[in-house]
C-alpha positions in Angstrom: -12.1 0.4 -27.9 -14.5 -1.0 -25.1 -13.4 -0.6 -21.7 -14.4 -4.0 -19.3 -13.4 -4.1 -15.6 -10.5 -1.3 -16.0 -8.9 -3.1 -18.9 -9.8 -3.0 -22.7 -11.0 -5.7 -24.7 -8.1 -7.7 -26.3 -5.7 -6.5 -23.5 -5.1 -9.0 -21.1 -6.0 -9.2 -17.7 -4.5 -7.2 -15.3 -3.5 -9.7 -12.9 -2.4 -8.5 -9.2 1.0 -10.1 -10.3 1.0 -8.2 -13.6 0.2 -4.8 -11.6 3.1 -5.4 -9.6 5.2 -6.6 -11.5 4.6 -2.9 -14.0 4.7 -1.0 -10.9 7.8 -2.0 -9.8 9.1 -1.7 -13.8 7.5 2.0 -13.7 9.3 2.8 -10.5 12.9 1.4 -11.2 12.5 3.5 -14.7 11.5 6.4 -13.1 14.2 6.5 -10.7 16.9 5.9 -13.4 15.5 9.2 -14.8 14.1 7.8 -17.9 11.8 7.7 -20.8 9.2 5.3 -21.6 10.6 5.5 -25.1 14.1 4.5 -24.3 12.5 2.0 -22.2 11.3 0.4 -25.8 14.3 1.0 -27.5 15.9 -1.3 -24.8 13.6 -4.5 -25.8 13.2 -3.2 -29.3 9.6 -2.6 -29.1 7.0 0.5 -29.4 6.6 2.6 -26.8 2.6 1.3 -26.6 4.4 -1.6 -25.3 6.2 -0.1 -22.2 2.7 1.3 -21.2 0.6 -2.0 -21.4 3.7 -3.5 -19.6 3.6 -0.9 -16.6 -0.3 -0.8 -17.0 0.0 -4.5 -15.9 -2.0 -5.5 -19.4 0.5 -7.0 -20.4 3.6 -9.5 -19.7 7.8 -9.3 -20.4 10.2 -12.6 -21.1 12.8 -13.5 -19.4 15.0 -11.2 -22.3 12.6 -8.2 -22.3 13.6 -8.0 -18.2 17.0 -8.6 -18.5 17.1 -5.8 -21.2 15.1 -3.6 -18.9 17.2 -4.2 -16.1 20.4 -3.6 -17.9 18.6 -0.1 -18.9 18.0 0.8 -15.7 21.1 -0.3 -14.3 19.2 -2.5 -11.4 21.5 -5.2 -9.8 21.5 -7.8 -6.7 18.8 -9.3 -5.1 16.1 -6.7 -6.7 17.2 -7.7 -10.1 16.3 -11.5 -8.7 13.0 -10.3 -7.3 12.2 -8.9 -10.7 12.7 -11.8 -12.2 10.6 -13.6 -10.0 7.5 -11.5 -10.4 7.8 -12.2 -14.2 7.6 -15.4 -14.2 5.2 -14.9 -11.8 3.0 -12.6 -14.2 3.5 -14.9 -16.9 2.1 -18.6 -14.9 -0.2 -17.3 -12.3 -2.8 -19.9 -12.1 -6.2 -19.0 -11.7 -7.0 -18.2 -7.7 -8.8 -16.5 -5.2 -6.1 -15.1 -2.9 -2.6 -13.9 -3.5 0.8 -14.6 -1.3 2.7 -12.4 -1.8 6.3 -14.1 -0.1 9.1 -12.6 -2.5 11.4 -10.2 -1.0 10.2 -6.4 -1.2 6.6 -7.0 -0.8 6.7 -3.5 1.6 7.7 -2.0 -1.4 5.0 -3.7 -3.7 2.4 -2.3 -1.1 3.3 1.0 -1.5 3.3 1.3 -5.1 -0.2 0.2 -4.9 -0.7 2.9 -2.2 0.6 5.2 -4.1 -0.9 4.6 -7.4 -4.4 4.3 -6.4 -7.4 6.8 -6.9 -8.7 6.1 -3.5 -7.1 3.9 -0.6 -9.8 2.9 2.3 -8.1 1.1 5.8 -9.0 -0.1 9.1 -6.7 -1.1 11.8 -7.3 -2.6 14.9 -4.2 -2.3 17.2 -2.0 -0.3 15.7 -2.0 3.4 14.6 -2.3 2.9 10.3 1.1 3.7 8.3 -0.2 6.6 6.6 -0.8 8.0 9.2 2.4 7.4 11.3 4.8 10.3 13.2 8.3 9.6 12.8 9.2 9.0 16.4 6.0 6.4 16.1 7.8 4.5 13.0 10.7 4.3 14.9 9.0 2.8 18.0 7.0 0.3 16.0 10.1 -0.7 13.8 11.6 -1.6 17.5 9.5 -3.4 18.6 9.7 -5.7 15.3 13.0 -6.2 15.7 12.9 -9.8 18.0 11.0 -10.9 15.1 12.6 -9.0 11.6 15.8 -8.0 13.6 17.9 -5.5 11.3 21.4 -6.7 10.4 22.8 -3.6 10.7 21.9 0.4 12.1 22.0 1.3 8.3 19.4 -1.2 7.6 17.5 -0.1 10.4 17.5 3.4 9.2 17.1 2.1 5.6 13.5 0.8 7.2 12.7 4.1 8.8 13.4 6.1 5.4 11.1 3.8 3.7 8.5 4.4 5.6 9.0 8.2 5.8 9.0 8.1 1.9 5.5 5.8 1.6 3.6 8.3 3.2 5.0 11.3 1.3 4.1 9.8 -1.7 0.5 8.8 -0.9 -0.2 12.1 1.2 1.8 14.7 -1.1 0.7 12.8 -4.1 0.0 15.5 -7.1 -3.9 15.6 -7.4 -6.5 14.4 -5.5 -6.3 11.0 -4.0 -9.1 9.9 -1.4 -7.2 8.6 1.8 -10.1 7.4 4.4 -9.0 5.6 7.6 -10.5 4.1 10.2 -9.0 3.1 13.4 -9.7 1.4 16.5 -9.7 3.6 19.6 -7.4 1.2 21.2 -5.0 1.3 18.7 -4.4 5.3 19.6 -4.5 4.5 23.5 -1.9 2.0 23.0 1.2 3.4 24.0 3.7 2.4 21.6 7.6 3.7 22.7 6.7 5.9 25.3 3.8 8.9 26.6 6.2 11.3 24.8 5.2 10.0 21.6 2.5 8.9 21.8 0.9 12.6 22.7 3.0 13.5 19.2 1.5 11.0 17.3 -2.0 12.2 17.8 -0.8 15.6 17.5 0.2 14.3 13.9 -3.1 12.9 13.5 -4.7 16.2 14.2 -2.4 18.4 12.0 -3.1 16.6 9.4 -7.0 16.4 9.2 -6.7 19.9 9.4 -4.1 19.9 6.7 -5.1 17.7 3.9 -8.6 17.7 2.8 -8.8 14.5 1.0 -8.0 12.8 4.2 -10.7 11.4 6.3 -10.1 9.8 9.5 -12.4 7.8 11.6 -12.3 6.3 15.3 -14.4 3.0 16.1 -14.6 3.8 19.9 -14.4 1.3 22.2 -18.4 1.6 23.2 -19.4 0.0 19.8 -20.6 -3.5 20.6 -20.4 -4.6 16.8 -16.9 -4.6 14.9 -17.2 -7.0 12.3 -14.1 -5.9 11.2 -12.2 -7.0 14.5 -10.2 -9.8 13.1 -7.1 -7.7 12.2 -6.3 -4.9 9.4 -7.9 -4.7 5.8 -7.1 -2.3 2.6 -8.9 -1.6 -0.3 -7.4 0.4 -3.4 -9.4 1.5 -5.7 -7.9 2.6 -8.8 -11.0 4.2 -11.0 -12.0 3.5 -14.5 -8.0 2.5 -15.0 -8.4 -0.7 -13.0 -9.7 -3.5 -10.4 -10.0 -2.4 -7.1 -7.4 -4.9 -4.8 -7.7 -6.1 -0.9 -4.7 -6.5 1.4 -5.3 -7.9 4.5 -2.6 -7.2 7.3 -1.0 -10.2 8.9 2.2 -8.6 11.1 3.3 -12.7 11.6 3.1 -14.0 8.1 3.3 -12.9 4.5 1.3 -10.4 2.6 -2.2 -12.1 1.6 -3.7 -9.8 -1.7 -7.3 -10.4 -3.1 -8.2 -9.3 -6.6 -11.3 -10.9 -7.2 -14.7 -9.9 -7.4 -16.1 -11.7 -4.6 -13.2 -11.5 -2.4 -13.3 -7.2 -2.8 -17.0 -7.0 -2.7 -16.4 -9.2 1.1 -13.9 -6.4 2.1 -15.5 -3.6 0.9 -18.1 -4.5 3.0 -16.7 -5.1 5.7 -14.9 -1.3 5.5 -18.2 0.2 5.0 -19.4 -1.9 8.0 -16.7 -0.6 10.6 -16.8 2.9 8.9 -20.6 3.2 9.7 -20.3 2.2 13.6 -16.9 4.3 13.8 -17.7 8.2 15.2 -18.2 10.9 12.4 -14.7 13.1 11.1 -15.6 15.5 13.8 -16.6 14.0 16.7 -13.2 11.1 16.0 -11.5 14.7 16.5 -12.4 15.7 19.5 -11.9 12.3 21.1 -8.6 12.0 19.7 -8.0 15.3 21.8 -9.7 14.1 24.4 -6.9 10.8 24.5 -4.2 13.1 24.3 -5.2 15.2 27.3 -5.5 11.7 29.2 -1.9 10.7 28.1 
């Protein structure tokens, strides 16, 4: 069977709100501990079903959820959100960008971080996720919290865990996965919590360039006079021959904005190429990054 665009012919489309919707389904099922076969059995299907449903080629009902659900004994408002992406997967009109506003998007975002072949991102002002020490997360997540203030310390820790567990899934993924980052030298001079850890969180950097091979990190310094990529945050994953490649574009004061078409990913990748090729090479980003953290 022919292969077009990451999907074969007579599949359908893998919509960003079909891909998130079989991440999410792939991710509950795994953590219930269970088969892609018992999966099927739920909704009375074969398993070649389960896989085109997580493979975001294809969409559920309203009863194949439920059934799913029930199966993997999901409840409260993530059982609502589900729902919500399916109908979402089954009416998405034809568009160029995505909003993603339903609860969870975080989540969303790292399955696609996590699932991809390659993930390429440039931040401006802040140091990238990925790349984040814990006493950094912690800082940032406090500083959020006049505008996303936690109801609780539980929830607060709840955050941290989440972001702990994003990065150990994207940089201690199984396999090689291509993690390239570039970042804005003011974003590692910013001092975000305190010296303390800040000098820590390029210590983190450092360790792990040296540590993980795949990893490639970039620093625009601040003598480049062109950044066309200065207008906040972008992400490309790339998922290989199995898919699309999708955009994200970071907005910390408004929801999640996704682009999955051709003209929209050609724009950004782009514009990451652009950045990339006026940031320093792997080596010399190194020894500035030291040279910031003797200046802290």
């Amino acid at each position: 069977m022919r292969i077009v665009g990451g999907q074969r012919m007579g599949q359908a489309r893998q919509t960003l709100e079909r891909r998130q919707l079989g991440l999410t389904l792939r991710r509950l099922r795994v953590k219930a501990a269970l088969p892609q076969q018992v999966a099927a059995d739920a909704i009375g299907k074969v398993r070649s079903r389960v896989v085109a449903l997580e493979d975001g080629t294809a969409t559920a009902t309203q009863e194949d959820l439920t059934r799913l659900l029930d199966c993997y004994g999901v409840t409260g408002d993530e059982r609502e959100t589900v729902f919500a992406l399916g109908a979402q997967a089954r009416t998405r009109q034809r568009k160029r960008i995505h909003t993603d506003l339903l609860p969870g998007s975080f989540q969303r975002f790292a399955d696609l971080e996590a699932n991809a072949c390659t993930v390429s991102s440039f931040e401006q002002s802040i140091v990238p996720g990925v790349l984040q020490s814990p006493d950094y997360v912690r800082a940032a997540l406090g500083e959020w919290d006049d505008v996303w203030p936690a109801s609780s310390a539980a929830e607060s820790e709840e955050r941290m865990s989440f972001r702990l567990a994003r990065q150990a899934r994207t940089l201690g993924v199984e396999g090689p996965k291509g993690l390239h980052i570039v970042v804005a030298e003011d974003a590692l001079r910013a001092v975000v919590g305190s010296p303390d850890v800040m000098r820590e969180q390029l210590l983190h950097i450092l360790r792990l360039v040296q540590e993980r091979p795949g990893l490639v990190v970039q620093v625009l310094p601040r003598t480049a006079t062109v950044n066309p990529a200065r207008g906040g945050g972008l992400t490309l994953f790339d998922f290989g021959d199995r898919a699309d490649p999708i955009g994200y574009s970071s907005v910390i004061y408004g929801p999640s904005l996704y682009f999955d078409e051709e003209p929209d990913t050609t724009v950004l990748t782009r514009l990451f190429a652009a950045a990339s090729q006026r940031a320093l090479a792997p080596e010399q980003s190194r020894t500035l990054t030291e040279t910031i953290l003797r200046e802290i």
